[in-house]
N, C-alpha and C positions, 0 to 999 in steps of 0.2 A: 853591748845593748845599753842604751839608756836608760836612767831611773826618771820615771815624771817625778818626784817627791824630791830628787836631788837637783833638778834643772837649775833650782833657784841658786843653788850653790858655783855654780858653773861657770864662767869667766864668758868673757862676747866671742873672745880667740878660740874659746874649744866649740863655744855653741856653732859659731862660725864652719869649726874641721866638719863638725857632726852632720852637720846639711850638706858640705859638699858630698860627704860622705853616701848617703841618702840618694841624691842625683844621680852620682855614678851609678849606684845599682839597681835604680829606677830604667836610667838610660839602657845598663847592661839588659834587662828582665823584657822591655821593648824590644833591642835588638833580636833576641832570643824567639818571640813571637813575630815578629812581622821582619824578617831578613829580607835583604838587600837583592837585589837583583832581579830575574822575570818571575812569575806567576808558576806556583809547582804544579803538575799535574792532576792533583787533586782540585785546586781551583777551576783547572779549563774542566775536568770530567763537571765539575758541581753547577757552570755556565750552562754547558752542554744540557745536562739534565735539566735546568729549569727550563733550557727554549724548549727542548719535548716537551715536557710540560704543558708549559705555556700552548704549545702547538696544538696538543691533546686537547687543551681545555677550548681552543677558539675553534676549533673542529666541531666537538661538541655542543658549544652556542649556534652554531651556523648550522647544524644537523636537526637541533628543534623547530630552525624556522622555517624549513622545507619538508611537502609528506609527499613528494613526487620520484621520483626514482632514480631518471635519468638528473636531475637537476642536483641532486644527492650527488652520483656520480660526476657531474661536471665540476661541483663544488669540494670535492676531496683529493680529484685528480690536478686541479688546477693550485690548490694548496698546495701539493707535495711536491709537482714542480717549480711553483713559487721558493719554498720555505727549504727544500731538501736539496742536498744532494741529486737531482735526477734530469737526467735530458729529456725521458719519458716518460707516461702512466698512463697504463692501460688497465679498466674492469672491465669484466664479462659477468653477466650474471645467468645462471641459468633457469629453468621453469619447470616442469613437472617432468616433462620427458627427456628431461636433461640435455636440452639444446637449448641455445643460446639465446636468450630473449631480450637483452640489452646488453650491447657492445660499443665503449668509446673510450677514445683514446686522445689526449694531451700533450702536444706536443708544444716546446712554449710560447705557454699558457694560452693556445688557441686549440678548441677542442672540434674533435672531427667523429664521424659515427664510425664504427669498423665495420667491413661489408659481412655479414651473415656467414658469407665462405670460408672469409677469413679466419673467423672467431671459431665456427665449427674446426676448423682445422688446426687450430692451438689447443683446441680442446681434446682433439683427438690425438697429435702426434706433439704439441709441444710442451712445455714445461706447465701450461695452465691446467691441461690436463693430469697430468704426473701429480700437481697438486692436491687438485683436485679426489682424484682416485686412492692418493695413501691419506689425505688430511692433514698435511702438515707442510710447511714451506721448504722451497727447495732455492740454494743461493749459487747462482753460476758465476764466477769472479771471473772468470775468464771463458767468454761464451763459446768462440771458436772450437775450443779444444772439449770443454764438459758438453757443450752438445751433442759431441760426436761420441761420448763414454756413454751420457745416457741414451742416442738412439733418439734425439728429439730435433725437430723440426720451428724454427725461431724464425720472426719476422726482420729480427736484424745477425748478420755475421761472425759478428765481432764484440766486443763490451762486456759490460759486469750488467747481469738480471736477477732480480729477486721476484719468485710467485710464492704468492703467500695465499691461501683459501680465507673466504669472506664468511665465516659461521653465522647461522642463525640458530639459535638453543641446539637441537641436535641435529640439525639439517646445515648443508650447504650451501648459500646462497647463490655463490661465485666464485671470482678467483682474482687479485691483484697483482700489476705486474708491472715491478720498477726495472728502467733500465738505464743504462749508463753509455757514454760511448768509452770510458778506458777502463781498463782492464784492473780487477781487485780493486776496485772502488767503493765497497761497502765495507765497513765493519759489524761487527754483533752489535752494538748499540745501536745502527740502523735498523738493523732487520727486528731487534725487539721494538725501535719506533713504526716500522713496517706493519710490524703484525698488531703493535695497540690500533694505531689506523685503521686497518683492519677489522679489526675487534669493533671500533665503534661504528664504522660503516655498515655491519653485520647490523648491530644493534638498532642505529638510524632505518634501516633497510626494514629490518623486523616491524617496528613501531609503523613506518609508510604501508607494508603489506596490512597490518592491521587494522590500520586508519583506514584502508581502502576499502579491505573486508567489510568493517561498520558500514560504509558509504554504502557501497553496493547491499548491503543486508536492509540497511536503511533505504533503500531506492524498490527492492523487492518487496518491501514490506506496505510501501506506499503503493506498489503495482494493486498486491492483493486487497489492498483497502479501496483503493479504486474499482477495481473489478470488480468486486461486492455489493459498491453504492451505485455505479453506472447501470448496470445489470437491471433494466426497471423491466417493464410489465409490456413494452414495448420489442423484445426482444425475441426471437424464436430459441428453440430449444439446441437449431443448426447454429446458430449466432454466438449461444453458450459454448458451445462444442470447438465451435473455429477458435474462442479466446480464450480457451483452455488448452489447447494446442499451441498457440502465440505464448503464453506464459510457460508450459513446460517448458517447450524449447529454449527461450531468449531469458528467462528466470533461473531455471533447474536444470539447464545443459541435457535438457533430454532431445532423442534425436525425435520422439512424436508425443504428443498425448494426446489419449483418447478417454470419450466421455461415455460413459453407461448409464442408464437407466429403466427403474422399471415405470412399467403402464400402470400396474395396480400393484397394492403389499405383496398378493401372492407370485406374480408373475415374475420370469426370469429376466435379469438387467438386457436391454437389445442397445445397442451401439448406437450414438446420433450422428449421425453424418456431418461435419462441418461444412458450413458455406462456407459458398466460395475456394474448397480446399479440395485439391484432389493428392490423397494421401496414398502411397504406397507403402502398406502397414502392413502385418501380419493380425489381421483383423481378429480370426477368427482364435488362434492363440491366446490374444489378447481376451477373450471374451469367456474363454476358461477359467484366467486367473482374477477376472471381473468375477465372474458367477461364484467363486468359492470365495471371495473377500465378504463378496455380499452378505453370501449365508452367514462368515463366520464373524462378520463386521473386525476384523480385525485387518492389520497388512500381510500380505501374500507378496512374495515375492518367487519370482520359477524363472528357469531359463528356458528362452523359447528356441535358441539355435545354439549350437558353440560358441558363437561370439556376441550373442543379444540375448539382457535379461529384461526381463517386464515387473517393474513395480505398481500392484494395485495397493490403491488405500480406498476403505467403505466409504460411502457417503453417508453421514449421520444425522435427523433432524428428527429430533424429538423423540429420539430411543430407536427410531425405526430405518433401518437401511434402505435408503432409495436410488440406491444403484452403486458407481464406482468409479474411479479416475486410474487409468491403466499409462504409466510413462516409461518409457524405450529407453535402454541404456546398453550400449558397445563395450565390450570388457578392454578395451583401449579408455574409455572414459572412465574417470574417478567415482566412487560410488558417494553422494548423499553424508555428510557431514552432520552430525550430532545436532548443529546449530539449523545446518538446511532439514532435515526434517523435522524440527520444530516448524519450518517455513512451511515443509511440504503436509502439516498437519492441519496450519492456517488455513495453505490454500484447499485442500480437502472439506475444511468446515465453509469456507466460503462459498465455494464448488454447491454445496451442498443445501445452502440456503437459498441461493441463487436458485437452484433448479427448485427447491420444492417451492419457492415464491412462484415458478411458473406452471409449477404444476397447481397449486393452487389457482393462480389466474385462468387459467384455462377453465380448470369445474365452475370456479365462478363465472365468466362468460357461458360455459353451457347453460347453468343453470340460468344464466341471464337471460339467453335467448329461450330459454326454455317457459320460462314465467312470463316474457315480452307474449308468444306464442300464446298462455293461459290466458293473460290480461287481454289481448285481443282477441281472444275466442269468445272471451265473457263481456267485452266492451259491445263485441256484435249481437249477441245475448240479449246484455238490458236495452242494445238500441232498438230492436224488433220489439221486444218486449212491451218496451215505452211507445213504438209505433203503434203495437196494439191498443196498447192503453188508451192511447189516445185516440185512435180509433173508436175505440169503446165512449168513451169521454163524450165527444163531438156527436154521437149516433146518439144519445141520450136525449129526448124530448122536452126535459124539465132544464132548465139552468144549473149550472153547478159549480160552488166559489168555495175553493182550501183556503182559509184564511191560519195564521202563525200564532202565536202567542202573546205577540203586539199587535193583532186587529190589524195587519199589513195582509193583502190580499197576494198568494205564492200561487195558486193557479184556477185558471177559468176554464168554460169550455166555452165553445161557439157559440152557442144558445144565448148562455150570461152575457158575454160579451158585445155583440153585433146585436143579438133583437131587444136583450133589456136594459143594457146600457148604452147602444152603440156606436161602440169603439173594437179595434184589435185587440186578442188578449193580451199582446204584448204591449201594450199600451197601460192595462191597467193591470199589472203585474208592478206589486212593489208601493200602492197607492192604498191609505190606511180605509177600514172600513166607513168613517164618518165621510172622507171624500168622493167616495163610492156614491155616497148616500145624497149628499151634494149636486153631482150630477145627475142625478137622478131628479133634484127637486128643480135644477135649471132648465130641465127639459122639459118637465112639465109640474104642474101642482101635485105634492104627494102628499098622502096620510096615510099613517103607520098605526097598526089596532093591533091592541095583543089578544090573544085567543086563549081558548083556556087549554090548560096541557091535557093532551089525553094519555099520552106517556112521559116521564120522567124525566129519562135520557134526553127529550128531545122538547124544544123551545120553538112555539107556532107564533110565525106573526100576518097579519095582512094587509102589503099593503097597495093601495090605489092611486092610480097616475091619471087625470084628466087632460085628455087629448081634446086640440078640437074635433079631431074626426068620431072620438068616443071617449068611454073610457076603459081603463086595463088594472086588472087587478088580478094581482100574485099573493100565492101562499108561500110561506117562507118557513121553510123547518129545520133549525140550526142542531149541529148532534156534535156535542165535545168527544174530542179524541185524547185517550191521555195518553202520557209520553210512555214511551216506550222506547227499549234497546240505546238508550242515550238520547234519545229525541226527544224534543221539548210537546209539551200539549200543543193542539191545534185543536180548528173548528172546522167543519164542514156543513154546508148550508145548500140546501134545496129549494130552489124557484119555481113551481107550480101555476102556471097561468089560469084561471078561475075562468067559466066559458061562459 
């Protein structure tokens, strides 16, 4: 080993040995790291591993940009034939009653549907089923022969198949199915790339079911907001009923809904009949489990047959139960979800508003026509009334002028009008007293004397009109009216022709 302190002492010839020295075991320490010849085993596995990887991850990016189902599945199958070892790939996925609700299949890289029978039939006798039923993947390396050991039924002969189940949290979504045309053509680090695949198709699949759920929750929810604000004043109570039944059904998968309500608070909910619908329902069942929702404004739920339950919910509007919404449900159908009866509470309160907005409408139109009815009783009332009056008025021998508060004359009788001024009363209706007064002096010469009062309340005047044929003279006895009930003062005045 070198001393740095002593270098200086060192000749060129040794410093010289000391480097070569140095090289060599540089060179050796390289050799030793990076030897000669092909790539070991551990290199190819550590290649291998990044392209899964890598595969995993562009699976992944291409899984966010799609929330549709089949397009999921064209886009993983046609990957794995691309990128993998595989001649084929086939998903199935299944649906509630565990039949097959999307099936396709990848052949290279052109993708074709699988017919319904088929898919049913791998489900039941082939290795997707097998999958399926224990939950976990099953690898046939040679299919000829393990087909025939498990008792399974395969769409091809011959080859290496791996099915591997499609999970979703604790449910199964489907089932993957790689295949091969030769024989022991997979290894374990396929079938663990199989099953990550897998895994995230589960995942992508999960996130598309729940984007769809929103959508559809989101689509129901606009139904009910509609239905609420459409719903005007315009509509019968058969009208409600028919779109209440259109919403169970096409909303809430029920097989009817039916609409209750009552006549008065006391009275028992009766059924409405929907327009335009002819429903074969068990009505009168239905009308049980209306009647005790009612009472108890809560949900009731009974069964009406062995295979049909009836769910009521009250109808609620301002503390008070005005009837009840009864929806049909088959014990082959799924019952109402946590979230849908939140749905089915909306649409109960909206149900609810709707109807009492026409029960309202309706008292209001009675009472409308009922008051139309009053008003025209009593319109014909003050028109007889004022016939008489005026009657009475017209019969009167003296003249007789209402004047207003503005010395504006509001009504005359025949008398006033045609013999001491004459004109129609309608004529001199609305004409202030000085212009009264006016024509009066156009027609002939007049003079106006005031008289002495003999009563208080009342204002004597006389006065005389020179005619050629004679002359005419009037006693005039004005009597203030004071206002009353909101009406303004007035005057009323009396013409008295002097003989």
């Amino acid at each position: 080993m070198l001393d740095a302190d002593n270098l200086a002492a060192l000749t060129v010839a040794e410093l010289v040995a000391h480097v070569r020295e140095l090289r060599n075991a540089n060179a050796q320490l390289r050799r030793q790291l990076h030897p000669a010849g092909p790539p070991l085993a551990a290199h190819a596995l550590t290649e291998e591993l990044m392209r899964q990887t890598a595969l995993l991850t562009r699976l992944g990016i291409e899984f966010r940009e799609d929330l549709e189902p089949t397009t999921l599945l064209q886009q993983a199958l046609q990957t794995i034939t691309l990128h993998l070892p595989a001649d084929e790939a086939t998903a199935i996925l299944i649906g509630a009653d565990q039949t097959p609700s999307h099936a396709l299949t990848v052949s290279l890289g052109a993708p074709r549907l699988l017919p319904h029978e088929r898919a049913t039939e791998l489900l039941k006798h082939g290795s997707a089923g097998w999958a399926l039923r224990h939950g976990s993947s099953i690898v046939l390396l040679d299919l000829a022969n393990d087909a025939q050991r498990f008792h399974l039924r395969e769409l091809q002969s011959g080859g290496s198949l791996i099915a591997t189940p499609i999970h979703q949290s604790a449910a199964t979504a489907g089932v993957l199915l790689i295949y091969r045309l030769a024989t022991h053509a997979f290894s374990s680090h396929d079938l663990i790339l199989i099953e990550s695949i897998a895994a995230q198709l589960g995942v992508a699949l999960g996130a598309a079911r729940l984007y769809q759920q929103h959508r559809l929750r989101q689509q129901h929810i606009l139904t009910l907001l509609d239905f609420g604000q459409s719903s005007g004043a315009n509509l019968s109570p058969g009208d409600v009923a028919a779109r209440c039944h259109t919403i169970a059904t096409e909303t809430f998968a029920a097989r009817w809904g039916l609409l209750f309500l009552r006549s008065s608070p006391q009275s028992q909910p009766e059924w409405i009949a929907p327009t335009n619908l002819s429903l074969d329902v068990p009505v009168a069942a239905a009308s049980g489990a209306a009647q005790l929702t009612t009472e108890s404004q809560s949900v009731v739920t009974i069964a009406i047959t062995d295979d049909q339950t009836c769910i009521a919910l009250p109808l609620i509007h301002d503390g008070n139960a005005i009837g009840s919404l009864a929806l049909g449900y088959t014990s082959a159908q799924s019952q109402p979800s946590a979230i849908d009866w939140k749905l089915l509470e909306l649409f109960a309160r909206q149900a609810a508003t709707v109807c009492a907005t026409l029960q309202l409408v309706s008292r209001l139109r009675e009472q409308t026509q009922l008051l139309e009815g009053l008003i025209a009783e009593r319109t014909n009332q003050l028109q007889r009334s004022r016939d008489l009056l005026r009657i009475v008025f017209d019969s009167l021998p003296e003249g007789v002028a209402l004047l207003d508060e503005t010395e504006r004359l509001v009504a005359a009788n025949t008398v006033f009008a045609s013999q001491i001024v004459g004109r129609h009363p309608r004529d001199l209706v609305g004409k202030t007293y000085a212009h009264l007064l006016r024509m009066l002096e156009r027609a002939a010469p007049t003079t106006i004397e005031l008289l002495a009062d003999t009563q208080k309340e009342r204002r004597r005047l006389r006065l005389r009109q020179v005619f050629p044929e004679g002359e005419r003279s009037y006693i005039v006895e004005r009597m203030e009216i004071p206002p009353s009930h909101g009406q303004p003062a007035s005057r009323l005045e009396f013409w008295r022709r002097e003989q």
